[in-house]
C-alpha positions as CSV (number, residue, x, y, z in Angstrom):
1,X,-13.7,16.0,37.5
2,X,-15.4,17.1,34.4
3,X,-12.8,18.3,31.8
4,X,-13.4,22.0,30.5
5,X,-9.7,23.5,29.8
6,X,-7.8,20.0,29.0
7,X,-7.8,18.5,32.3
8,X,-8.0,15.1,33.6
9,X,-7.7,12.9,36.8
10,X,-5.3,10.6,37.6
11,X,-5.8,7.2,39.1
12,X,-3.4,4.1,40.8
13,X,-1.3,2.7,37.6
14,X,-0.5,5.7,36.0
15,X,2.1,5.5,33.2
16,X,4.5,7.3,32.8
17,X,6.6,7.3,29.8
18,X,4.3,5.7,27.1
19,X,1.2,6.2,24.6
20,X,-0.5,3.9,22.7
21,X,-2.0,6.8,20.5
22,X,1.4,7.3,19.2
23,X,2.3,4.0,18.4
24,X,0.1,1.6,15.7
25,X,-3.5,1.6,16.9
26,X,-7.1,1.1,15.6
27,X,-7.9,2.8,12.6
28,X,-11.6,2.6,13.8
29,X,-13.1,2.8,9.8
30,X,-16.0,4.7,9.1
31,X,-18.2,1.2,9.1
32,X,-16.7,0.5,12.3
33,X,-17.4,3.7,13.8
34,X,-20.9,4.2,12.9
35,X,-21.7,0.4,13.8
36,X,-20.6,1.8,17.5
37,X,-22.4,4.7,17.2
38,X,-25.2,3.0,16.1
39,X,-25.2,1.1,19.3
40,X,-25.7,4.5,21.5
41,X,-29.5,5.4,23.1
42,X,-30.0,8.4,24.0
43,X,-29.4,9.9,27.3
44,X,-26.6,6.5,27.6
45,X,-23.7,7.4,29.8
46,X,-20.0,6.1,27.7
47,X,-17.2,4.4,29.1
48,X,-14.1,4.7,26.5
49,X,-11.4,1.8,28.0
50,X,-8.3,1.2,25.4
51,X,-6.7,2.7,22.8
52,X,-9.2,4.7,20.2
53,X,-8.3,7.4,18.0
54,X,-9.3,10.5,18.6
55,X,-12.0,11.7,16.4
56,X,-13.9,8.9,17.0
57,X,-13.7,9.3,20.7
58,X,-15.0,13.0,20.2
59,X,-17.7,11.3,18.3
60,X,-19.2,9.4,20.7
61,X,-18.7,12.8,23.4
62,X,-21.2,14.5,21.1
63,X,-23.6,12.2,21.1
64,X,-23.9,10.6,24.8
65,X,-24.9,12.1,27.6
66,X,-21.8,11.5,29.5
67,X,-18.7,10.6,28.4
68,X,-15.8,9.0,30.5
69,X,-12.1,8.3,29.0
70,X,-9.5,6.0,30.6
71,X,-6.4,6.1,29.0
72,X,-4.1,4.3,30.7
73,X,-0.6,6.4,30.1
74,X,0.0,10.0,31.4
75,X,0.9,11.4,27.3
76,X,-2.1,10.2,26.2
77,X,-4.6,11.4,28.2
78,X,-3.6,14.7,28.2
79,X,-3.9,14.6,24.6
80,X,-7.6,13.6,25.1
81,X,-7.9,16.4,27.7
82,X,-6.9,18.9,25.0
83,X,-9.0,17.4,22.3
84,X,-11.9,16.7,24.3
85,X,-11.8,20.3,25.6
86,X,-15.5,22.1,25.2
87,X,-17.7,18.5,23.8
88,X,-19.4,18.9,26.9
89,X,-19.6,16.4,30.1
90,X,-16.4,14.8,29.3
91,X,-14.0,13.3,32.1
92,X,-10.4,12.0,31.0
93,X,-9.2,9.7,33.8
94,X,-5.3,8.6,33.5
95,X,-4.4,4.9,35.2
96,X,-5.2,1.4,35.5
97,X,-8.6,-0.2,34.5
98,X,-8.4,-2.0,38.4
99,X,-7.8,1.7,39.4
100,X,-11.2,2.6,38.3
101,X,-12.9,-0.9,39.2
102,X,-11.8,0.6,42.8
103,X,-14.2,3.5,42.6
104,X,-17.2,1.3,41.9
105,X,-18.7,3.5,39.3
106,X,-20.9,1.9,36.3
107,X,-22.2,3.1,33.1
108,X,-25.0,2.5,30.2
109,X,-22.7,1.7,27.9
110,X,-18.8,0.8,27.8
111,X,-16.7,0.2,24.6
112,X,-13.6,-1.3,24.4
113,X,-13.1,-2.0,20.1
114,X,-8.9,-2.8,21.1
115,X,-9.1,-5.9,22.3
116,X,-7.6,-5.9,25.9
117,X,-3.7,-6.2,25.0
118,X,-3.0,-2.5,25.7
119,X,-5.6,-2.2,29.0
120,X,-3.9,-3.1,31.3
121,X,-1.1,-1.3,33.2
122,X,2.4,-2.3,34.7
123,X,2.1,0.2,37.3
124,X,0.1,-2.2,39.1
125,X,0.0,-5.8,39.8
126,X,-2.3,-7.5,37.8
127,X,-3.4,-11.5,37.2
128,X,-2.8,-10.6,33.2
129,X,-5.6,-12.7,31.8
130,X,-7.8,-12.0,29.1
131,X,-10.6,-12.8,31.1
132,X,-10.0,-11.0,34.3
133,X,-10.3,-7.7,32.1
134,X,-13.3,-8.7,30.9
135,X,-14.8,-9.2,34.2
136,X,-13.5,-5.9,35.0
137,X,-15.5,-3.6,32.1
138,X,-18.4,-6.0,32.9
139,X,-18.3,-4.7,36.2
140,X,-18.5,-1.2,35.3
141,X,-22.6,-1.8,33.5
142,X,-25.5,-1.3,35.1
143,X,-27.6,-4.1,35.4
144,X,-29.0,-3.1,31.4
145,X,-25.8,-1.8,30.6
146,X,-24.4,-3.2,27.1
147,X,-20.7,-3.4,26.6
148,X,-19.0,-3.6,23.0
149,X,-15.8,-5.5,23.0
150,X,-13.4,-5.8,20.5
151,X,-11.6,-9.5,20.3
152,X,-8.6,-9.7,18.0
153,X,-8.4,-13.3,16.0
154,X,-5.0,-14.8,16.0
155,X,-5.2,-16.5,12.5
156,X,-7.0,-13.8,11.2
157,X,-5.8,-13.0,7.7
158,X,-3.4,-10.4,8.4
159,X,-1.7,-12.8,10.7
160,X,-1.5,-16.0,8.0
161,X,-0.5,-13.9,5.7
162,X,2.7,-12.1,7.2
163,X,5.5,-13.9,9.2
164,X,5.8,-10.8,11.2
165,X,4.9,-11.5,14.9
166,X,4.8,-9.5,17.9
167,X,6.4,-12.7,19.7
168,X,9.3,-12.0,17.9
169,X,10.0,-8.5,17.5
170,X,11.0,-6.1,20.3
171,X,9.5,-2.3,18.9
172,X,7.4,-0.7,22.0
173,X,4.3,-1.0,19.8
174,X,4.9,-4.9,19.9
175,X,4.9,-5.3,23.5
176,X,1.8,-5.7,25.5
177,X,1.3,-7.4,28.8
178,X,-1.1,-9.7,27.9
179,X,0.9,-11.2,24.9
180,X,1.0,-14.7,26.0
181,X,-0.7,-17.6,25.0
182,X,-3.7,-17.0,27.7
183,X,-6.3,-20.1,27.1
184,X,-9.2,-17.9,28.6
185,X,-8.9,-15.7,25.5
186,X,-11.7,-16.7,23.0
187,X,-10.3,-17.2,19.6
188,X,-13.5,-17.6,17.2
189,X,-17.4,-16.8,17.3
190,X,-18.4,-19.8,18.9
191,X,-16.0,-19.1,22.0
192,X,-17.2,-16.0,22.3
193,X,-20.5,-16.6,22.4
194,X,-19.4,-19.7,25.0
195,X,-17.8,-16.6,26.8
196,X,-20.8,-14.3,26.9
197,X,-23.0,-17.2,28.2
198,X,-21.0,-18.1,31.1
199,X,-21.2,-14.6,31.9
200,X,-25.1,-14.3,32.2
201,X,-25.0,-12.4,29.1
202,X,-26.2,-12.1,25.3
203,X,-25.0,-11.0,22.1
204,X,-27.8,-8.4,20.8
205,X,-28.2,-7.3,18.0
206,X,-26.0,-9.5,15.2
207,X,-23.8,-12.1,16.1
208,X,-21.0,-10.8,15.7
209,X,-19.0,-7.7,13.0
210,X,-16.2,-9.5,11.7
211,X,-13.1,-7.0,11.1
212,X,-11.0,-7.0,7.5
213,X,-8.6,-7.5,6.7
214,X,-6.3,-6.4,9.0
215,X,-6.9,-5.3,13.0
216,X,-4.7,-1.8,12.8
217,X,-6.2,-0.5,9.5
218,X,-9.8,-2.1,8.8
219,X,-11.5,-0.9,6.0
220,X,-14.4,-3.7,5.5
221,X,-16.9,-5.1,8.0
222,X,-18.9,-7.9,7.7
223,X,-22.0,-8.2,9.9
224,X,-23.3,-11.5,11.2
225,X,-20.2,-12.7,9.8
226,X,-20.2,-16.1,10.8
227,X,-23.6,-16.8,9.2
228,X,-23.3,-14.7,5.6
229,X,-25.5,-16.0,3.1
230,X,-23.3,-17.2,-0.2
231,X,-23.5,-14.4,-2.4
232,X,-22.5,-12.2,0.9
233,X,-19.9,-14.5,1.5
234,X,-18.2,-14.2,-2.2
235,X,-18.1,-10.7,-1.8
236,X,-16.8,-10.7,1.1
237,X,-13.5,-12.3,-0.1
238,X,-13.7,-9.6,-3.6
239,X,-13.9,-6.4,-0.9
240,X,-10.8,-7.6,0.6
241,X,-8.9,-8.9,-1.8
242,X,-8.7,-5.4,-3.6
243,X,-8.5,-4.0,0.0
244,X,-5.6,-1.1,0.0
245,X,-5.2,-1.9,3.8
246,X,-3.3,-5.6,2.5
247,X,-1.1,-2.9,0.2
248,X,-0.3,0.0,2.7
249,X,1.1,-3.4,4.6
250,X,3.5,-4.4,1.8
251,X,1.7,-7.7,1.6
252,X,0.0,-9.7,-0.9
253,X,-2.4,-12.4,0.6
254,X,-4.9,-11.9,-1.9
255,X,-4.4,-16.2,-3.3
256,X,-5.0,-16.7,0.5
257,X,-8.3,-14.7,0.3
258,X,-9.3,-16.3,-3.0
259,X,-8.9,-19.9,-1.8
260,X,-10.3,-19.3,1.6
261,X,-13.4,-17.7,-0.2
262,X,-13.5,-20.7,-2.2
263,X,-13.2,-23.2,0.7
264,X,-15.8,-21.5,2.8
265,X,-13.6,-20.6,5.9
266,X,-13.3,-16.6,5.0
267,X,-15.8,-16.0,7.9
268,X,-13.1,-18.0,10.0
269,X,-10.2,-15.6,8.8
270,X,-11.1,-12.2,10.2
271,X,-8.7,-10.2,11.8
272,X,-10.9,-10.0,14.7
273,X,-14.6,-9.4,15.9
274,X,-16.8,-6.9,17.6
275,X,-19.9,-8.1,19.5
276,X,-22.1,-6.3,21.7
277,X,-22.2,-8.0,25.0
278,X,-26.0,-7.3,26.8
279,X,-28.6,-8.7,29.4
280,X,-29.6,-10.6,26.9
281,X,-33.5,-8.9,26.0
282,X,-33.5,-5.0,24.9
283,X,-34.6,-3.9,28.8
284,X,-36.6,-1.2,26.8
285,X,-38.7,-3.2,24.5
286,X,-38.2,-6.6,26.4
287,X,-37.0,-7.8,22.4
288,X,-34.1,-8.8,21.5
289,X,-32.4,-6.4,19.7
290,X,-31.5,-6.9,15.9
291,X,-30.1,-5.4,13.5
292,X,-32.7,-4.2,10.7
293,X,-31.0,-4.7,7.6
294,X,-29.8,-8.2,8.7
295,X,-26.2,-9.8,7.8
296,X,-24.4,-7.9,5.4
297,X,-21.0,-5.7,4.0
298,X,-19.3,-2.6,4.3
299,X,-16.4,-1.3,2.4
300,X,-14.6,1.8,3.2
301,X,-13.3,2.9,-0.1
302,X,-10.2,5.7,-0.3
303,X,-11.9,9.3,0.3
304,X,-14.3,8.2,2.7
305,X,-17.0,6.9,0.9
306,X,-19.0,3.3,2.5
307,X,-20.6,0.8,0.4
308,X,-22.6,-1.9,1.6
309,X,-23.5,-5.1,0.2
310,X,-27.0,-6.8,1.2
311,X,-29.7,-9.2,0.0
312,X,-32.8,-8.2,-0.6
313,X,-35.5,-10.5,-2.6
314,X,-32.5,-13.0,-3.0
315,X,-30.8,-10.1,-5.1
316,X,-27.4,-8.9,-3.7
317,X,-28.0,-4.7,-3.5
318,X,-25.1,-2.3,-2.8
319,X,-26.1,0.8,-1.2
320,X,-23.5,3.6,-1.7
321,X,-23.9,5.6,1.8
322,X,-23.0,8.9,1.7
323,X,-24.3,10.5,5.4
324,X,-27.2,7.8,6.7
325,X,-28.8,4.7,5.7
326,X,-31.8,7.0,4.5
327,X,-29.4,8.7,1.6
328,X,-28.2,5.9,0.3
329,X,-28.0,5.4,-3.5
330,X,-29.5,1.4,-4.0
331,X,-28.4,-0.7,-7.4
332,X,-29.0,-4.1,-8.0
333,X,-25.3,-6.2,-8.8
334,X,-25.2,-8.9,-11.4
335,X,-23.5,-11.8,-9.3
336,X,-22.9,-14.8,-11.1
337,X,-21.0,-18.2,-9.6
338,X,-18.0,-17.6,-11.6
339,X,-17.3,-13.9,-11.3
340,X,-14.2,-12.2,-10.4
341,X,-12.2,-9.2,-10.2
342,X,-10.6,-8.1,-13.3
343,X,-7.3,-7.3,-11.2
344,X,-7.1,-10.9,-10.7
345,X,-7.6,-12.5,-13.9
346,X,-4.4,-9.5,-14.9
347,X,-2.5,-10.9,-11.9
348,X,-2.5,-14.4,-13.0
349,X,-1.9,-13.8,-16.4
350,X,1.3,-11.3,-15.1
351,X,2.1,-14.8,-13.4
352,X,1.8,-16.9,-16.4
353,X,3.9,-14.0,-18.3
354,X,0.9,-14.5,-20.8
355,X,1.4,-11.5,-22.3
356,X,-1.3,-12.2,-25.4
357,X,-4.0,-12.1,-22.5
358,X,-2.8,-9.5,-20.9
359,X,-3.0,-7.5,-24.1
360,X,-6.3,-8.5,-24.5
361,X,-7.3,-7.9,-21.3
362,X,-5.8,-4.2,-21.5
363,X,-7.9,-3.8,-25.2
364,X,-11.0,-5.2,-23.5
365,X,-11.2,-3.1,-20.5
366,X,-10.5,-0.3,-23.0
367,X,-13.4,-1.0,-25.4
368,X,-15.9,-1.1,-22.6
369,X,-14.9,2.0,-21.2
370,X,-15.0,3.6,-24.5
371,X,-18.3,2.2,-25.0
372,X,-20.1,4.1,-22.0
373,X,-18.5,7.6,-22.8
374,X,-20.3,10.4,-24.8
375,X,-18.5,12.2,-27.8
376,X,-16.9,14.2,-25.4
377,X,-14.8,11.3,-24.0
378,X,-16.6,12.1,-20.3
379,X,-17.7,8.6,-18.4
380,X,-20.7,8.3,-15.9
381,X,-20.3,8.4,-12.8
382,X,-21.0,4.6,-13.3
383,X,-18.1,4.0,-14.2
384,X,-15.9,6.8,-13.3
385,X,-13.5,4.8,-10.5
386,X,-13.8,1.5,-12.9
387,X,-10.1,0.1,-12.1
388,X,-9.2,-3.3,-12.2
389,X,-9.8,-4.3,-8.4
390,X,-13.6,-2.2,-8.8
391,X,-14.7,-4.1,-12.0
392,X,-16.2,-7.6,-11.8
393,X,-16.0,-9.8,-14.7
394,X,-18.2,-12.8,-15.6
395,X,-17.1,-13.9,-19.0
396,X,-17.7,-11.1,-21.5
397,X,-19.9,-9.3,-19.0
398,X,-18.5,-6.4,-17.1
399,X,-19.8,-4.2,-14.3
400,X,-18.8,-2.1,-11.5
401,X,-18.7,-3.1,-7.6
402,X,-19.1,0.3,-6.9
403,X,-19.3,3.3,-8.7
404,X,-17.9,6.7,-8.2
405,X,-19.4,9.9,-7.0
406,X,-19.4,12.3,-10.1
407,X,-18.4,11.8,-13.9
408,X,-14.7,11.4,-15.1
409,X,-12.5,11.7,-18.2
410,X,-12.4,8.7,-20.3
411,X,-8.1,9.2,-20.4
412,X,-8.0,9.8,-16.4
413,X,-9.8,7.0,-15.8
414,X,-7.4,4.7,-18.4
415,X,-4.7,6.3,-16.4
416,X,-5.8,5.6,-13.1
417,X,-6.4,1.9,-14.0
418,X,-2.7,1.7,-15.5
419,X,-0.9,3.8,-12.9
420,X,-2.7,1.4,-10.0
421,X,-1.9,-1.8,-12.3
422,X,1.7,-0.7,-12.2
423,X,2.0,-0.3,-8.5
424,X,0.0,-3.1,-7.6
425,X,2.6,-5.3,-9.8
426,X,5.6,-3.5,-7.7
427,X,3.8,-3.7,-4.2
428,X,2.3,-7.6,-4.4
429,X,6.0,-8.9,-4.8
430,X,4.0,-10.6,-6.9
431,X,5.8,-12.8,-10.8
432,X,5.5,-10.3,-13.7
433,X,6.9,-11.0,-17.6
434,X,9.6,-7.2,-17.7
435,X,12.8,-7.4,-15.8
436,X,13.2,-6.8,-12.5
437,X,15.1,-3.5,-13.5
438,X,12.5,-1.9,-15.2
439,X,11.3,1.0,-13.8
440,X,7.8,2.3,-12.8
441,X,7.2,4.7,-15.5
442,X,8.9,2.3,-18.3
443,X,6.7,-0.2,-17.2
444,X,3.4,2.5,-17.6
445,X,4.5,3.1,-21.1
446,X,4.8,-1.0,-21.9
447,X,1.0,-1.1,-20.4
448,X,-0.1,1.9,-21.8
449,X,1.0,0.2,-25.5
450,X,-0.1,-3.0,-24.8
451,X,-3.8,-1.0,-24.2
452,X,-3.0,0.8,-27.7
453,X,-2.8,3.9,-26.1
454,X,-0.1,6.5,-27.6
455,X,3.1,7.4,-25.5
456,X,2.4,9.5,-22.3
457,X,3.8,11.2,-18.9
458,X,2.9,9.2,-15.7
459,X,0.6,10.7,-13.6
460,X,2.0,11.9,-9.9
461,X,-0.4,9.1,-8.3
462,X,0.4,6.1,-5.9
463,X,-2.3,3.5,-6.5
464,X,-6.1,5.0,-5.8
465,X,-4.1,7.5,-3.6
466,X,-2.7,10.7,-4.4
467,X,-0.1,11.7,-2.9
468,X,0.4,15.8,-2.0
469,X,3.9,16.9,-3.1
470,X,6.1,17.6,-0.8
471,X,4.6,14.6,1.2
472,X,6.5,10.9,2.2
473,X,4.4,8.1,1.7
474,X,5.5,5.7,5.2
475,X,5.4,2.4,4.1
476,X,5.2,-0.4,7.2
477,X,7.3,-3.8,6.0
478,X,6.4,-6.9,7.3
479,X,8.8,-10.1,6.9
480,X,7.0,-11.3,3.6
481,X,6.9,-7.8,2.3
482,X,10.8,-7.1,3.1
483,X,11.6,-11.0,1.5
484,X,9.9,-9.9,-1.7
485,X,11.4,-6.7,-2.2
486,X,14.5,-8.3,-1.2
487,X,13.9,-11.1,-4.0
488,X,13.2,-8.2,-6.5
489,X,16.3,-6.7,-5.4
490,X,18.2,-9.4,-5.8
491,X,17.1,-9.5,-9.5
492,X,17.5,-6.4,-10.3
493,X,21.2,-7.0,-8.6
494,X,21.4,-10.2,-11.2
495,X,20.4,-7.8,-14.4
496,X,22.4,-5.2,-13.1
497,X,25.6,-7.3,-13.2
498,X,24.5,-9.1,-16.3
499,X,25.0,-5.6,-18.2
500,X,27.9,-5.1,-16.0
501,X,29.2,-8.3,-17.3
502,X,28.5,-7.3,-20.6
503,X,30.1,-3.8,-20.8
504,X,33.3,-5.6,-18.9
505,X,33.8,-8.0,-22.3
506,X,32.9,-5.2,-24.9
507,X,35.7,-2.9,-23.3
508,X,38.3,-6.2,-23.0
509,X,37.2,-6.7,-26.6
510,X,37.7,-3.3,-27.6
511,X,41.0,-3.2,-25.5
512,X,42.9,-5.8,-27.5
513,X,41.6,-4.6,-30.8
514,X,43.4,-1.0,-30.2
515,X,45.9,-3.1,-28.7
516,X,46.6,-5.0,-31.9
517,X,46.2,-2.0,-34.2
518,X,48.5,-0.1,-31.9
519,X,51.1,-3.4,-32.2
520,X,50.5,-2.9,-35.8
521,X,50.7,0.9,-36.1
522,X,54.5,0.8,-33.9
523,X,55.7,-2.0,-36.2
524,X,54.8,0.3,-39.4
525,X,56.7,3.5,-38.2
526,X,59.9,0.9,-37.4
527,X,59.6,-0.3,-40.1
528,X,59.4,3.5,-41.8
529,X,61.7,4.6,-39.7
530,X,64.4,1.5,-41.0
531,X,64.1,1.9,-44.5
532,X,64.6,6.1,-43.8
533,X,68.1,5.5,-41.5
534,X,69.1,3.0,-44.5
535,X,68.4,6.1,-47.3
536,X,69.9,8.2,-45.1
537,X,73.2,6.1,-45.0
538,X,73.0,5.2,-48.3
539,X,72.9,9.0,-49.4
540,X,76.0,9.3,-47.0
541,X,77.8,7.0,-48.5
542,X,77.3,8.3,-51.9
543,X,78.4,12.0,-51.1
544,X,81.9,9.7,-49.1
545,X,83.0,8.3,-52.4
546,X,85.7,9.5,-54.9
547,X,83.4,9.7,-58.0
548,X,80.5,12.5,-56.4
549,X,83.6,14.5,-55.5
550,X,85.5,14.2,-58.7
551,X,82.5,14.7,-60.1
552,X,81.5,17.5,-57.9
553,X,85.2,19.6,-58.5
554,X,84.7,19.4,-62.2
555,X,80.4,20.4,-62.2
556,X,81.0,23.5,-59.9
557,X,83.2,25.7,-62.4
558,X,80.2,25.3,-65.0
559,X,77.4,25.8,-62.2
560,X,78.7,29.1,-61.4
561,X,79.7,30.3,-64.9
562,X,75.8,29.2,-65.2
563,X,74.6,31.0,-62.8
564,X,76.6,34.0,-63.2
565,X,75.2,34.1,-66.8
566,X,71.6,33.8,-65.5
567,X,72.4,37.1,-63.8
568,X,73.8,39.0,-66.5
569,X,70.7,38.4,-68.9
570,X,68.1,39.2,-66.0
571,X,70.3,42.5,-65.6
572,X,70.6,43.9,-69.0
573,X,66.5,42.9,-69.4
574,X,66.3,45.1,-66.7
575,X,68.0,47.8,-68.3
576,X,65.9,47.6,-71.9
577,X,62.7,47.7,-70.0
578,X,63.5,50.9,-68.2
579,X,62.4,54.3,-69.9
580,X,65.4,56.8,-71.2
């Protein structure tokens, strides 16, 4: 049935009261998307099995011929119906993957980029094993037919780097029916490739597109990632160190990244892979198909925009890809053996609470933005998203991983850099020299000092990301996110009672001084109050005796003649100073 009005077909295995669309799913980044994409030939007829989001999905129904959809919960495909509505010969089919492996139907191309946790269905009994799937969407080729598979690694990074397990939780997003420990699941390149030849099968094209850093929200690719040149390889581990995936996550795994980089074994620690499973020659020009611009990296940086990293003439060359391959901007980068991010030279000197090099660090960056804007404080676009995790430091040298698309304020961009620093020091969990208690925006004004910058408001921005008002930034926690915002809790808690602690002996201090001054004030007035009842009864005793009234009968004849007297002058002046 070919879907015109938001239709679809239902199948045995049909589920009911679920989607995987609405629960945590592949991202499918712009790298990985157009590495799919890339893999279509025209006229190809698509098979879509698993969990992929939806604008990806209507991608690949604008550019292949045909298009099928197997979603394998009611919900979801009657979202895809809707969405899919008018792309042209597009069929949404609801149940089991077995279901459809009844009908017998095959297909130029199928892509599964989920793995195969969330393909099969409980509304059918099934064998569960990795492998039995597999056979399944190899069925469903033609004899060319190519199929691009998705294989999640189990000790990828995002997995070493979080206690949080789906083994041990119980949220619907968690559960899958293939989460056991299955043997026949491959679990690193070499397996895979052991897989694919036991099937009859190649891997065209690369080896392999190893996924970073973590399987639900990938924003770099490596391809050929289990043979990466050096140079490749160390930037590999700088793309996903500064990663805001590892961030949004509330995890800090970036000391993992930097020793695994160090050790070799990044390759080893993607989240998971993406091959491209073939008859092993390209049946249309009997070559084995490769990728032309060989092994390389791609970055998916916030906005949209895709760098990649590649070798050419032994020279590591990012290409800043804006719509194709053929528009891309092409720079040479300075890569020496010793280079790092700035961010992480900041981050181990927050550790070391080495505040003289993070001051100098701060006055550094500065000068050498300051150095590249004209006289009206306006940067190139060079240098115009030159934050700490985008600027590579070799000694005194400084340059750019990759560089914005249009010039920028000198003061926005020192903002930006601060405002990220500050929330990357709140996000990692990470040690920092300020207390615990400090806020976000007392913390800006400390950097923005420290940088010799004057006093100013924090901008509105989280990170790289700004956030809309009015909007709620969802944060997911993992275990060793929730344990270090519970440790800086807990000492925020400790400072918190420390002044509490303090206030509580100033006011008992204060309390027995007006206590004693208050014992002293009530022992004054008794003591007033004594000396006024003994005048008192002294006065009384006086006016008791025989001499005050002996002395009293003989003084009041002569008072009143006195006064008497006083009357008779004030009279007769009276009478002189009145007119006749």
């Amino acid at each position: 049935m070919i879907t015109g009005s938001g239709s679809y077909r239902l199948v045995r295995g049909a589920m009911q009261n679920w989607s995987d669309l609405a629960m945590t799913g592949p991202s499918v980044a712009p790298a990985v998307g157009a590495w799919a994409l890339s893999r279509l030939r025209p006229g190809d007829s698509v098979l879509v099995v698993g969990a992929h989001n939806v604008p990806f999905v209507r991608a690949l129904a604008q550019e292949a011929a045909a298009l099928t959809v197997l979603a394998r919960s009611i919900p979801d495909a009657r979202t895809l119906s809707v969405e899919l509505a008018g792309e042209g010969e597009v069929e949404v089919v609801c149940g089991s993957l077995t279901g459809l492996s009844a009908e017998g139907r095959t297909f130029d191309l199928v892509v599964s980029l989920d793995d195969l946790s969330r393909v099969v269905s409980v509304e059918v009994p099934s064998e569960a094993r990795w492998e039995h799937c597999l056979d399944h969407l190899l069925g469903h080729t033609t004899p060319d037919g190519r199929l691009l598979l998705g294989v999640r690694n189990e000790m990828g990074i995002d997995s070493l780097a979080s206690m949080r397990s789906r083994h041990s939780t119980n949220a619907d997003a968690d559960w899958a029916v293939l989460a056991t420990h299955d043997r026949s699941r491959p679990r690193d390149v070499a397996q895979i490739v052991e897989v694919v030849r036991r099937r009859g099968r190649a891997m065209s094209g690369e080896a392999a597109l190893g996924v970073f850093p973590s399987w639900e929200d990938p924003d770099v690719v490596a391809v050929g990632v289990e043979d990466l040149p050096e140079p490749l390889l160390r930037l590999l581990g700088l793309t996903v160190r500064r990663s805001g995936a590892l961030r949004r996550q509330q995890a800090d795994p970036a000391r993992v990244v930097r020793a695994a980089t160090a050790s070799g074994r990044l390759s080893a620690l993607a989240s998971g892979w993406l091959v491209e499973m073939s008859p092993g020659a390209d049946s249309r020009t009997g070559e084995p198909a490769a990728h032309p611009a060989g092994p390389y990296v791609e970055e998916c940086r916030p906005g949209g925009s895709v760098s990649r990293f590649l070798l050419q003439g032994g020279e590591v060359v990012v290409q800043a890809v804006e719509g194709s391959p053929e528009d891309a901007r092409t720079r040479r980068l300075t890569l020496c053996a010793d280079c790092d991010l700035a961010l992480d030279a900041m981050s181990d000197a927050l550790a070391s609470h080495d505040l003289p090099a993070v001051r100098a660090q701060l006055l550094a960056h500065r000068s050498w933005l300051e150095a590249a804007a004209d006289e009206s404080g306006t940067l190139p676009a060079s240098r115009a998203d030159a934050t700490l995790d985008n600027v590579l430091r070799c000694g005194d040298h400084r340059e750019v991983l990759t560089t914005g698309g249009a010039p920028a304020g000198l003061d926005d961009v020192l903002d930006r850099t601060l405002v990220d620093l500050v929330h990357r020091i709140g996000e990692s969990g990470g040690r920092h020299p300020w207390p615990a208690a400090m806020g976000a925006e007392a913390m800006y004004q400390v950097l923005r000092a420290m940088a010799g910058l004057p006093p100013a408001a924090m901008p509105a921005v989280v990170g790289r990301d700004t956030v809309p008002p009015g909007d709620q930034v969802v944060v997911r926690h993992d275990v060793a996110g929730l344990l270090a915002r519970i440790e800086r809790l807990e000492e925020t808690e400790r400072a918190l009672r420390g002044r509490a602690e303090w206030f509580e002996r100033e006011l008992t201090t204060r309390e027995r001084q007006l206590r004693t001054v208050i014992a002293d004030r009530e022992r004054e007035r008794g003591s007033a109050e004594a000396r006024e009842q003994s005048l008192r009864t002294a006065l009384a005793d006086v006016k008791a005796s025989a001499t005050f009234r002996a002395g009293r009968a003989v003084l009041s004849p002569a008072l009143t003649a006195r006064t008497l007297s006083r009357r008779a002058a004030r009279w007769s002046e009276a009478e002189r100073s009145e007119p006749s």
